[in-house]
Residue frames as a rotation matrix with the C-alpha (Angstrom) as fourth column:
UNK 1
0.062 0.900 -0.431 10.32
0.938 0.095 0.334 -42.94
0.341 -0.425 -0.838 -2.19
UNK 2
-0.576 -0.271 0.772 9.35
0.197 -0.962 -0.191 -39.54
0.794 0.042 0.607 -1.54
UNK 3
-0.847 -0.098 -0.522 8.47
0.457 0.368 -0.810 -38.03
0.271 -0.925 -0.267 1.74
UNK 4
-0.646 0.539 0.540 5.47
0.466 -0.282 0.839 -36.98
0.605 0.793 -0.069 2.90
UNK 5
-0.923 0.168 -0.346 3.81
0.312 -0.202 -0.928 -34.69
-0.226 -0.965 0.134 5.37
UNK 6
0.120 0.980 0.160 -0.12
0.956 -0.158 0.247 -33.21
0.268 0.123 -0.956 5.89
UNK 7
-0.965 0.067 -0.252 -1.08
0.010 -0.956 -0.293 -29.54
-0.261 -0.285 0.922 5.83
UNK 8
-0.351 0.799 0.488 -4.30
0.784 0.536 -0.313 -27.90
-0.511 0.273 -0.815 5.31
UNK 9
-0.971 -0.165 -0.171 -5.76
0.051 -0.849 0.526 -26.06
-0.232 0.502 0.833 2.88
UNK 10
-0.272 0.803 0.531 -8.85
-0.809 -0.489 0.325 -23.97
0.520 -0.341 0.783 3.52
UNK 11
-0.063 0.376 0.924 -9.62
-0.835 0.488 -0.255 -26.09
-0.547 -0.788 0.283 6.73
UNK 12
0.989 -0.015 -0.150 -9.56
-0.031 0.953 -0.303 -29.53
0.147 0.304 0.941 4.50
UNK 13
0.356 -0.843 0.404 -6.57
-0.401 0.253 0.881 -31.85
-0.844 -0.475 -0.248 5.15
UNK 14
0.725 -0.440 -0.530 -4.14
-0.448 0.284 -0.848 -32.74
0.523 0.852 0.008 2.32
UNK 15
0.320 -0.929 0.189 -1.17
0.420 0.317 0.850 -35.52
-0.849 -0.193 0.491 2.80
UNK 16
0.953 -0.070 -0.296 1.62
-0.256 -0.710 -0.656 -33.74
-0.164 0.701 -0.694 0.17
UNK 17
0.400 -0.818 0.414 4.85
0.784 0.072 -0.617 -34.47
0.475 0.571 0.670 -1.33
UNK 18
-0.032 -0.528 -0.849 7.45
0.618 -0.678 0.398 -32.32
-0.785 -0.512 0.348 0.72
UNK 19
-0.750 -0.641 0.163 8.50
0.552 -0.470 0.688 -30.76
-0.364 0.606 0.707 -2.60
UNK 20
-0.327 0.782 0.530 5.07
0.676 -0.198 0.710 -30.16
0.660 0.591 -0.464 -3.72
UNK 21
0.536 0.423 -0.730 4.67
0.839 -0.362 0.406 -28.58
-0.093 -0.831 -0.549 -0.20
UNK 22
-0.298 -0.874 -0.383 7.82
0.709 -0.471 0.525 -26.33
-0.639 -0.115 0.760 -0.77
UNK 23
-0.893 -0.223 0.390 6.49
0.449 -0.391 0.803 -25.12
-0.027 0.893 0.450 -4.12
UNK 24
0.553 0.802 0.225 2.66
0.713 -0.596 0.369 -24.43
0.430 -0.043 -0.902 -2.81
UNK 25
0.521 -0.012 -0.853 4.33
0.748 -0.475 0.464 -22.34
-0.411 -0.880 -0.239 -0.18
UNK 26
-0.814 -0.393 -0.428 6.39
0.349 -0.919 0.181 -20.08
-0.465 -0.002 0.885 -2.09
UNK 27
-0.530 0.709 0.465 3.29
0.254 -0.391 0.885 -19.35
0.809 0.587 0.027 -4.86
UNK 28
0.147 0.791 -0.595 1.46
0.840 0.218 0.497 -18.78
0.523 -0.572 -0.632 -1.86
UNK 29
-0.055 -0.233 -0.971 3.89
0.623 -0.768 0.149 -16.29
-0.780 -0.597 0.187 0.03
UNK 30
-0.950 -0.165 -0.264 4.32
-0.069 -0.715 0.696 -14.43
-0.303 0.680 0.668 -3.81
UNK 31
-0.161 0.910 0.382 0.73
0.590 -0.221 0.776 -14.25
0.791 0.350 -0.502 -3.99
UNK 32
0.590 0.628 -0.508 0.27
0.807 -0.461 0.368 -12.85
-0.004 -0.627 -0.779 -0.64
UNK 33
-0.384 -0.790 -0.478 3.36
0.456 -0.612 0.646 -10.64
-0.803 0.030 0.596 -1.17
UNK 34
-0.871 0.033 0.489 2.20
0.440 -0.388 0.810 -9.05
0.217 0.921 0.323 -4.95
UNK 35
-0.048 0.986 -0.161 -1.41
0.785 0.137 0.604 -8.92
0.617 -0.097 -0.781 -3.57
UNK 36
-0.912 -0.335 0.239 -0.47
-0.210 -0.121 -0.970 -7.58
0.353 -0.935 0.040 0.15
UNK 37
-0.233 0.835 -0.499 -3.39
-0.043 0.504 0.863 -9.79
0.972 0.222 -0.082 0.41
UNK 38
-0.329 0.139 0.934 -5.24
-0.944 -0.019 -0.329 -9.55
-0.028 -0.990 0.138 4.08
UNK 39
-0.799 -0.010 0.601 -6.35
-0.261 0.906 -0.332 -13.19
-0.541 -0.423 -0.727 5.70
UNK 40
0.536 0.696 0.479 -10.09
0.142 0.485 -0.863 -13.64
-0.833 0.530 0.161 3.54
UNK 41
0.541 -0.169 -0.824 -8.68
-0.841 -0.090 -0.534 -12.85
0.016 0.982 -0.190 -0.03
UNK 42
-0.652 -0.744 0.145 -5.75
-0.757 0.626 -0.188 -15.64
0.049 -0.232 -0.971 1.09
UNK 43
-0.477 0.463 0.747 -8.54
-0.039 0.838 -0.544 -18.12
-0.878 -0.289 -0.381 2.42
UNK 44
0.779 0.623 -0.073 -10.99
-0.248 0.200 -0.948 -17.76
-0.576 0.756 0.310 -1.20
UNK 45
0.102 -0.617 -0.781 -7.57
-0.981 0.069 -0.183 -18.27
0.167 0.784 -0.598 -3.06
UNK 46
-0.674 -0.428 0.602 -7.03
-0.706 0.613 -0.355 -21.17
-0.217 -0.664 -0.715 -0.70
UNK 47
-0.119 0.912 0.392 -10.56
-0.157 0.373 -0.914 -22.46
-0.980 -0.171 0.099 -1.33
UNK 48
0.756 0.182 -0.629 -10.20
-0.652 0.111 -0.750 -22.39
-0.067 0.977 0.203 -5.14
UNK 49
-0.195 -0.959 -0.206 -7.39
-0.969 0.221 -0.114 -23.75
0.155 0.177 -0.972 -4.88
UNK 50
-0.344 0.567 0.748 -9.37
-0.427 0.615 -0.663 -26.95
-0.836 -0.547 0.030 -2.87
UNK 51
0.563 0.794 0.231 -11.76
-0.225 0.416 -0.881 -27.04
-0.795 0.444 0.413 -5.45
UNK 52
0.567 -0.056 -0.822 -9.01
-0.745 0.390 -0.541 -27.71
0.351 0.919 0.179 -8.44
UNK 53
-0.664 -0.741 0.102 -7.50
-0.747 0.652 -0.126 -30.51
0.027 -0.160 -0.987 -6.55
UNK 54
-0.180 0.771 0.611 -10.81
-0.206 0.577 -0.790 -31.93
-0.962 -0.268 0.055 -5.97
UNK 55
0.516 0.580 -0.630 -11.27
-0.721 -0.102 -0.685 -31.48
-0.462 0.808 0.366 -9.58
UNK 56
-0.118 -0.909 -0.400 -8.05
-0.785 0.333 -0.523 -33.02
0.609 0.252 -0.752 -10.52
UNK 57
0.338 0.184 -0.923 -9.08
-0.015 0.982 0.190 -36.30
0.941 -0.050 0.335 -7.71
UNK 58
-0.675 -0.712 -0.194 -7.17
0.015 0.250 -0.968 -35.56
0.738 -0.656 -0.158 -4.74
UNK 59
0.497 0.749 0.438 -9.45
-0.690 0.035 0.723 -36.20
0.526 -0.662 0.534 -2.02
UNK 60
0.831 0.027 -0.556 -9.40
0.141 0.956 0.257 -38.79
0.538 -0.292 0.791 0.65
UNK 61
0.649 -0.701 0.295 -5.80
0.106 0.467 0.878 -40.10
-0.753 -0.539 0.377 1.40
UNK 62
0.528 -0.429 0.733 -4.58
0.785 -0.082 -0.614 -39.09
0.324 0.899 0.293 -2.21
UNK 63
-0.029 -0.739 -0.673 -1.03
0.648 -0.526 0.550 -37.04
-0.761 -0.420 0.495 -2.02
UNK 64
0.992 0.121 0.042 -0.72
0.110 -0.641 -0.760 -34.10
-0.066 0.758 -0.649 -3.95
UNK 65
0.234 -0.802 0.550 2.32
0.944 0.323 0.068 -33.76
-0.232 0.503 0.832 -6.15
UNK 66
-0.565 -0.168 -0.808 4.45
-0.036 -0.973 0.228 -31.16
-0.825 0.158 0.543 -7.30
UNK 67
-0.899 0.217 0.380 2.63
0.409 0.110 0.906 -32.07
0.155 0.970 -0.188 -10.85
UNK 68
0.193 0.974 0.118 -0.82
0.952 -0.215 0.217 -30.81
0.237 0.070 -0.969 -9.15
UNK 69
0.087 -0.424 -0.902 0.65
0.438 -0.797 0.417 -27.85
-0.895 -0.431 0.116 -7.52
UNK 70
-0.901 -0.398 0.173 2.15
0.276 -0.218 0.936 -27.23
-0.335 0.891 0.306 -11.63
UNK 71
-0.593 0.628 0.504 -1.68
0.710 0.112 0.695 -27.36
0.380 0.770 -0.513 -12.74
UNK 72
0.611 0.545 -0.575 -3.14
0.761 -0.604 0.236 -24.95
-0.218 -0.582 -0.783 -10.04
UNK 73
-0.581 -0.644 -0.497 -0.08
0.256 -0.725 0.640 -22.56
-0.772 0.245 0.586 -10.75
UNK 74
-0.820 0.345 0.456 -1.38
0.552 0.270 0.789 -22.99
0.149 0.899 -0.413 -14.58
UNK 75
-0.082 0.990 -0.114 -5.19
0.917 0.120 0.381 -22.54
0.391 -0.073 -0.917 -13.63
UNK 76
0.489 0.490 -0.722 -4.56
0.776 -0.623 0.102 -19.48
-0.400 -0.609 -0.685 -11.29
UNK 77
0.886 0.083 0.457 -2.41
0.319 -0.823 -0.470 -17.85
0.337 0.562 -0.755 -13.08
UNK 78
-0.079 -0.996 0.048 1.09
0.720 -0.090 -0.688 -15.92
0.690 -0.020 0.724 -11.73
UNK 79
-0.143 0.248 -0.958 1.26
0.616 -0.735 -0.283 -13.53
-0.775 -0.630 -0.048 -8.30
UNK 80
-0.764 -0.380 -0.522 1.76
0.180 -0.902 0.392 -10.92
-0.620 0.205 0.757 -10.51
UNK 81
-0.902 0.420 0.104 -1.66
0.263 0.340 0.903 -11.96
0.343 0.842 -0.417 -12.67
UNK 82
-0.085 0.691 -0.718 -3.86
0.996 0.034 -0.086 -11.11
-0.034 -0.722 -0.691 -9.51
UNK 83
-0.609 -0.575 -0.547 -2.91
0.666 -0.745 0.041 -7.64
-0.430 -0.339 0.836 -9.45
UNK 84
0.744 0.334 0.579 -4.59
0.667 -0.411 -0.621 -5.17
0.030 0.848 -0.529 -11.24
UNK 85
0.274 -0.567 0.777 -2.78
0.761 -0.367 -0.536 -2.28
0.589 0.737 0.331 -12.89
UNK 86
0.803 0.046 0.595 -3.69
-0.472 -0.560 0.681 0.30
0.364 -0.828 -0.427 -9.62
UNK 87
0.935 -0.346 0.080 -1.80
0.049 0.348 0.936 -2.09
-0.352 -0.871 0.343 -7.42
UNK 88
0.338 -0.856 0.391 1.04
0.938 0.273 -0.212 -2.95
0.075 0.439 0.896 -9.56
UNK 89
0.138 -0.144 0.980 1.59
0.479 -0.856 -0.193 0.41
0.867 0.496 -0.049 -10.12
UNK 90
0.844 0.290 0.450 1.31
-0.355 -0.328 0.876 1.60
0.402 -0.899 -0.174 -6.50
UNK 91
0.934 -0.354 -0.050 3.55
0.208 0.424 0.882 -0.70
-0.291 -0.834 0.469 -5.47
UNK 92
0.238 -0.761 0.603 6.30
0.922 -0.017 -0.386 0.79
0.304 0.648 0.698 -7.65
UNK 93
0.436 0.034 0.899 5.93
0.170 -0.984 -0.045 4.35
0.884 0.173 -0.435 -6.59
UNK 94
-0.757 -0.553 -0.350 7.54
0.533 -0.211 -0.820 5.91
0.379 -0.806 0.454 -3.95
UNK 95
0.306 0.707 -0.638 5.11
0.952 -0.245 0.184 7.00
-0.026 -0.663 -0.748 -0.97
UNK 96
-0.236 -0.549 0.802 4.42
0.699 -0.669 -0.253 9.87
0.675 0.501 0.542 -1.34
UNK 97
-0.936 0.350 0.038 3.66
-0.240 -0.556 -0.796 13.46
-0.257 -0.754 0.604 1.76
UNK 98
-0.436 0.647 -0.626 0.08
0.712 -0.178 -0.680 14.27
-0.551 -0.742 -0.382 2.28
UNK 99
-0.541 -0.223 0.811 -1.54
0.614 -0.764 0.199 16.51
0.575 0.605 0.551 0.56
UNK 100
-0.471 0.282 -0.835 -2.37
0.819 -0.210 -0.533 19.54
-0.326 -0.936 -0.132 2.14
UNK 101
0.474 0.778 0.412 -5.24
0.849 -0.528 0.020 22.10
0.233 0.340 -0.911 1.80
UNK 102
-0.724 -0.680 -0.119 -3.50
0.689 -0.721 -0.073 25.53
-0.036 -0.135 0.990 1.54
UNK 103
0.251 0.828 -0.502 -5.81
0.816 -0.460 -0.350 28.84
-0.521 -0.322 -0.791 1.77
UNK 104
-0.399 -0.132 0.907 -5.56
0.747 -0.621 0.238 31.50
0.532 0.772 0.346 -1.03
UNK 105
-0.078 0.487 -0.870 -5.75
0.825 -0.459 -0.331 34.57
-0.560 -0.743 -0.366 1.57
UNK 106
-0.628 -0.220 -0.746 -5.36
-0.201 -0.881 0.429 37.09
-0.752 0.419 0.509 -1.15
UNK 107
-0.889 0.201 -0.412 -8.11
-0.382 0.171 0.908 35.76
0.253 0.964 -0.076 -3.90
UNK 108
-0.774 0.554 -0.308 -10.59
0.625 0.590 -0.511 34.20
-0.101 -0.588 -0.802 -1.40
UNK 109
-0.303 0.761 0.574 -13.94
-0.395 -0.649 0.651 35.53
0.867 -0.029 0.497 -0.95
């Protein structure tokens, strides 16, 4: 028998499989972590996320499993799949000065 605890995702309650809970939560922190996702981009993932469990039956009193958790992974895709190229990229670079506006005192007009 496997244990089980409630959380909630986008403001709906879910009863969950610890493990299944373990495994939303990293895909969740390495989405918000690839993303540097702010608090609405997190909730509409959250909310899609809603709607493929609903698709998939869980409603109600129904536990989600690590097997639904496997099919939303699937469906959305990998942290790194959100990105686009800009970001990905960005986040690789080293930060870089300011640029600064220099004055050409000899060529000016």
């Amino acid at each position: 028998m496997k244990e089980i605890t409630r959380i909630h995702l986008a403001a709906l309650p879910y009863n969950i499989e610890v493990d299944a809970k373990k495994l939303l939560e990293k895909y969740l922190a390495s989405i918000e972590q690839s993303l540097s996702a702010d608090e609405d981009a997190m909730r509409e993932i959250e909310a899609r996320m809603a709607e493929i469990l609903t698709e998939r039956g869980v409603t109600g009193e129904k536990v989600i499993v690590a097997g639904d958790i496997g099919a939303i992974i699937e469906q959305l895709g990998k942290p790194t799949d959100f990105a686009d190229e800009n970001t990905v990229a960005q986040a690789h670079e080293e930060p870089r000065a300011p640029k600064r506006l220099m004055r050409d005192t000899h060529n000016g007009t």
